[in-house]
C-alpha positions as semicolon CSV with decimal commas, in nm:
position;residue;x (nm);y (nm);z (nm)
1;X;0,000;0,000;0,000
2;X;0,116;0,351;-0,092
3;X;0,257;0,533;0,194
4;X;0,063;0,845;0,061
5;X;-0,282;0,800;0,137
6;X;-0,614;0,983;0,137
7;X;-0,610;1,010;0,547
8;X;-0,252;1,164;0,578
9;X;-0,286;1,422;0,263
10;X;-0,613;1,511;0,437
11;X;-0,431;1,548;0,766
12;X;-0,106;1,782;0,611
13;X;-0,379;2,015;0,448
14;X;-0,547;2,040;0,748
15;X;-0,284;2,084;0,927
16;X;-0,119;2,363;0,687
17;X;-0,438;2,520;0,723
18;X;-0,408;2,585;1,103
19;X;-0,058;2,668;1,035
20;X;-0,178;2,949;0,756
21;X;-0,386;3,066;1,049
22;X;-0,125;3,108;1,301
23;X;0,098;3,265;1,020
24;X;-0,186;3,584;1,011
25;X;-0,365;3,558;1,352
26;X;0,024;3,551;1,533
27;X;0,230;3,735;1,255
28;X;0,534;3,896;1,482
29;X;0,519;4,277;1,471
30;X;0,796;4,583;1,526
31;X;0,757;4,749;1,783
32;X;0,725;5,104;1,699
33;X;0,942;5,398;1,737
34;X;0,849;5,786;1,683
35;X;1,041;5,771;1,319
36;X;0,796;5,458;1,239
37;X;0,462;5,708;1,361
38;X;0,621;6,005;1,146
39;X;0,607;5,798;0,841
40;X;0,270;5,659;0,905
41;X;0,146;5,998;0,990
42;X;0,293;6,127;0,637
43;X;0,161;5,845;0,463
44;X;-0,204;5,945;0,626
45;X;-0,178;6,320;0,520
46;X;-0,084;6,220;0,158
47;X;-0,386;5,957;0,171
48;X;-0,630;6,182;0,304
49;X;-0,539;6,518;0,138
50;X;-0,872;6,697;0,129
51;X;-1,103;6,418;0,129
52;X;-1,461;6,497;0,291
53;X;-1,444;6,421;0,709
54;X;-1,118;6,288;0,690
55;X;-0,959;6,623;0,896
56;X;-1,202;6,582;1,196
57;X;-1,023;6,552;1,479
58;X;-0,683;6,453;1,287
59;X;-0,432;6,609;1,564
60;X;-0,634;6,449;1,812
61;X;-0,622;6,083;1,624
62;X;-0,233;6,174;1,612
63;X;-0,174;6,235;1,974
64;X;-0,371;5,931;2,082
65;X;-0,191;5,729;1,804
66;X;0,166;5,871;1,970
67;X;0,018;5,821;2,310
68;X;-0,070;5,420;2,196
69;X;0,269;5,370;2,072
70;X;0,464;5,474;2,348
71;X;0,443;5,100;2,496
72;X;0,381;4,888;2,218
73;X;0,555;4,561;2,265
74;X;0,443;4,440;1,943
75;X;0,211;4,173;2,091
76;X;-0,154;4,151;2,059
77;X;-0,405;4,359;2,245
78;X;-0,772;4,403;2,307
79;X;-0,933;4,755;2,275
80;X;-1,249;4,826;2,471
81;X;-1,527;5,094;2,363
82;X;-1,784;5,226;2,559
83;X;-1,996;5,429;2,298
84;X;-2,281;5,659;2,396
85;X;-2,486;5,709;2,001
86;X;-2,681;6,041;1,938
87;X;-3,014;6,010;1,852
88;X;-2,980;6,113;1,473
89;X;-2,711;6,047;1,282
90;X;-2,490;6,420;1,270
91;X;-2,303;6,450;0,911
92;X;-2,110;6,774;0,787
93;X;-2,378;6,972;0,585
94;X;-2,356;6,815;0,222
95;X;-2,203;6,482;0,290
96;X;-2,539;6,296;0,171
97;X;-2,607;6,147;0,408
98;X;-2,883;6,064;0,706
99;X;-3,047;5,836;0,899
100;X;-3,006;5,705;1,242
101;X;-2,677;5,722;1,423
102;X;-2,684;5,352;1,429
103;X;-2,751;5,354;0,994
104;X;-2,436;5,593;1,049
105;X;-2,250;5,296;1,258
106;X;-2,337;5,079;1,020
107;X;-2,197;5,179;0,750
108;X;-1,864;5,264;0,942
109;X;-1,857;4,880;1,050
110;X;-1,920;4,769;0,692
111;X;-1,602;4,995;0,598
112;X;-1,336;4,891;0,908
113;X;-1,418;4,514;0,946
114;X;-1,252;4,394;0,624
115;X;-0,979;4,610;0,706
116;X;-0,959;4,488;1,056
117;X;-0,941;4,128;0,944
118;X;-0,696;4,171;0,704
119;X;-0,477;4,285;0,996
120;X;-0,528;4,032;1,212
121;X;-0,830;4,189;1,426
122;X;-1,166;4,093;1,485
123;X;-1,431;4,216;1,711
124;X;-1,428;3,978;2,025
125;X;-1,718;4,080;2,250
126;X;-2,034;4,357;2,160
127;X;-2,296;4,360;2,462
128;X;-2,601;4,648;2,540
129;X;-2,587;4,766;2,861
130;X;-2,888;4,684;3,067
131;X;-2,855;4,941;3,386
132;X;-2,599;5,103;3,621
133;X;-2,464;4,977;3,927
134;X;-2,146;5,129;4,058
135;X;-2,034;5,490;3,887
136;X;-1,902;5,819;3,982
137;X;-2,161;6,078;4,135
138;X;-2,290;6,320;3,885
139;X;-2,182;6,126;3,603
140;X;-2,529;6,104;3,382
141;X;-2,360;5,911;3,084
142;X;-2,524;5,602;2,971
143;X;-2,317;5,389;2,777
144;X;-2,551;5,187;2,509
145;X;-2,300;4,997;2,360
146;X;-1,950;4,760;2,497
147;X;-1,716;4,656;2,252
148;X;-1,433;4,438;2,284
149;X;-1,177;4,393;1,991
150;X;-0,914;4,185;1,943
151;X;-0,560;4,387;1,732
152;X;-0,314;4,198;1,614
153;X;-0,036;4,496;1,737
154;X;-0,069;4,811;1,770
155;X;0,120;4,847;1,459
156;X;-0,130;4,690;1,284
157;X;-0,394;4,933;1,441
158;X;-0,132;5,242;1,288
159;X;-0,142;5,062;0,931
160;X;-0,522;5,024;0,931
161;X;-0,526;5,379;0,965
162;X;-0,351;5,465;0,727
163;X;-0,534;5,216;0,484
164;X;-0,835;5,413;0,560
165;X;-0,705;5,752;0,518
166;X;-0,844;5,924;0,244
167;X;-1,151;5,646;0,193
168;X;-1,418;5,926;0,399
169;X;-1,460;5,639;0,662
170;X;-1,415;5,812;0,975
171;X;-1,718;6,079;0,867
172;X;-1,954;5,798;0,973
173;X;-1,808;5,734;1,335
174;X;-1,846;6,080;1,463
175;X;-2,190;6,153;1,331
176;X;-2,310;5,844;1,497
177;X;-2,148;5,868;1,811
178;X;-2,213;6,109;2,057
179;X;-1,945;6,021;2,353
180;X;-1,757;5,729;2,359
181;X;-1,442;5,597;2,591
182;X;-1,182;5,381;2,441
183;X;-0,842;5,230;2,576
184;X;-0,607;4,953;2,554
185;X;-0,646;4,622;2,738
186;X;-0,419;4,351;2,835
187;X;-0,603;4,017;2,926
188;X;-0,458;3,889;3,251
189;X;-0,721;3,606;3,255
190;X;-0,931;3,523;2,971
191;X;-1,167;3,235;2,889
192;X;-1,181;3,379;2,545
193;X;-1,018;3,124;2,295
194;X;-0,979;3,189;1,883
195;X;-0,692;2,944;1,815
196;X;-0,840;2,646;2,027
197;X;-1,191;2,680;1,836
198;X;-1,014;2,726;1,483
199;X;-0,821;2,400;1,594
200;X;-1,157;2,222;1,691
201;X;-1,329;2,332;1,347
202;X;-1,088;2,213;1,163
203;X;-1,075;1,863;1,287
204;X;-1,435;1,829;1,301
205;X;-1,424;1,904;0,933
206;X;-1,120;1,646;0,870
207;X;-1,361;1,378;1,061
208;X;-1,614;1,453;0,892
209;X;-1,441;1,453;0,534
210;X;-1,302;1,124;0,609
211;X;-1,610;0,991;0,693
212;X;-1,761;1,087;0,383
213;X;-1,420;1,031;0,144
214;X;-1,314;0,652;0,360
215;X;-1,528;0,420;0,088
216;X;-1,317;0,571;-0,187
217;X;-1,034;0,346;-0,286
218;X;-0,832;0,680;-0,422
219;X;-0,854;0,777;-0,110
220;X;-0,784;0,467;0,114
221;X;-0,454;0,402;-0,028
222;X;-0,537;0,097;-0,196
223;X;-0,448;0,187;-0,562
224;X;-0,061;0,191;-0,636
């Protein structure tokens, strides 16, 4: 009988597959130093030029991009938002567009999530807040959204920037949200797993491809 058979090709493609998905959801980063943010930031201001929305609050985005940066250790992080939506979505007169703030949040997810996955990210957690408990007296906010997101590195947050400068993307955040909070995170326990279910799926789908593929005498080995 050959020694290359149906099961073990099955089992190397499977297993380059995992590896393929280690290779992006792992892929080692720089860390980055203030000449790596001045050519990012360049890159952003020759992307976004004049471009409709693209200059609200750019020095701002800058300073908390510096601010980020200054201890990246090029490992992966998770980015929390607490987002407070207005009630109507609040465009720049003449950008054509309306609706709700969530249509407005809408069409900014539609926009970053490719992006996002292409570097790696993915949004981990998205819950509605149901009430208050604890909070600080006098504050009146009431957060209606909690979203937990998984980057790849925080250069990969810089890059996705700067793939979106110029593409009128961040017009849609800021007329559909009204406050919002957002900072780093650095899981010192977690019960949330992406590699071990990835692993899982994929040998549930090798079992089951074997179990459909096993009659086949191609497959079995059994043919010189």
């Amino acid at each position: 009988m050959s020694l290359i058979t149906g099961p073990r090709v099955l089992v190397a493609v499977l297993a380059l597959c995992y590896a393929g998905f280690l290779a992006w959801y792992d892929a080692d980063a720089e860390v980055l130093d203030a000449a790596d943010l001045d050519a990012y930031f360049a890159q952003i201001r020759e992307r976004a030029g004049t471009a409709e929305g693209e200059g609200h609050g750019q020095a701002r985005l800058f300073e908390e991009l510096r601010r980020l940066a200054e201890n990246d250790d090029g490992d992966e992080f998770y980015m929390l938002n607490l987002i407070d939506f207005r009630e109507q979505a609040q465009y720049p007169p003449g950008a054509g567009y309306g609706g709700t703030a969530l249509d407005a949040d809408a069409r900014y997810n539609r926009a970053i999530v490719p992006v996002l996955l292409a570097h790696g990210g993915h949004p981990l957690f998205l819950a509605t807040p149901t009430g208050r408990f604890l909070d600080e007296p006098g504050d009146h906010t009431s957060w209606e959204r909690v979203v937990l997101v998984r980057y790849r590195s925080r250069r990969d947050l810089v890059e996705m920037v700067v793939d979106l400068a110029g593409a009128g993307v961040g017009i849609h955040k800021w007329a559909a949200i009204g406050k919002t909070q957002v900072f780093p995170t650095r899981p010192v326990f977690s019960l949330f797993f992406v590699r071990m279910p990835v692993a899982v799926l994929l040998i549930a789908l090798g079992g089951l491809l074997h179990r459909l593929l096993r009659r086949q005498p191609w497959y079995a080995g059994s043919r010189p």
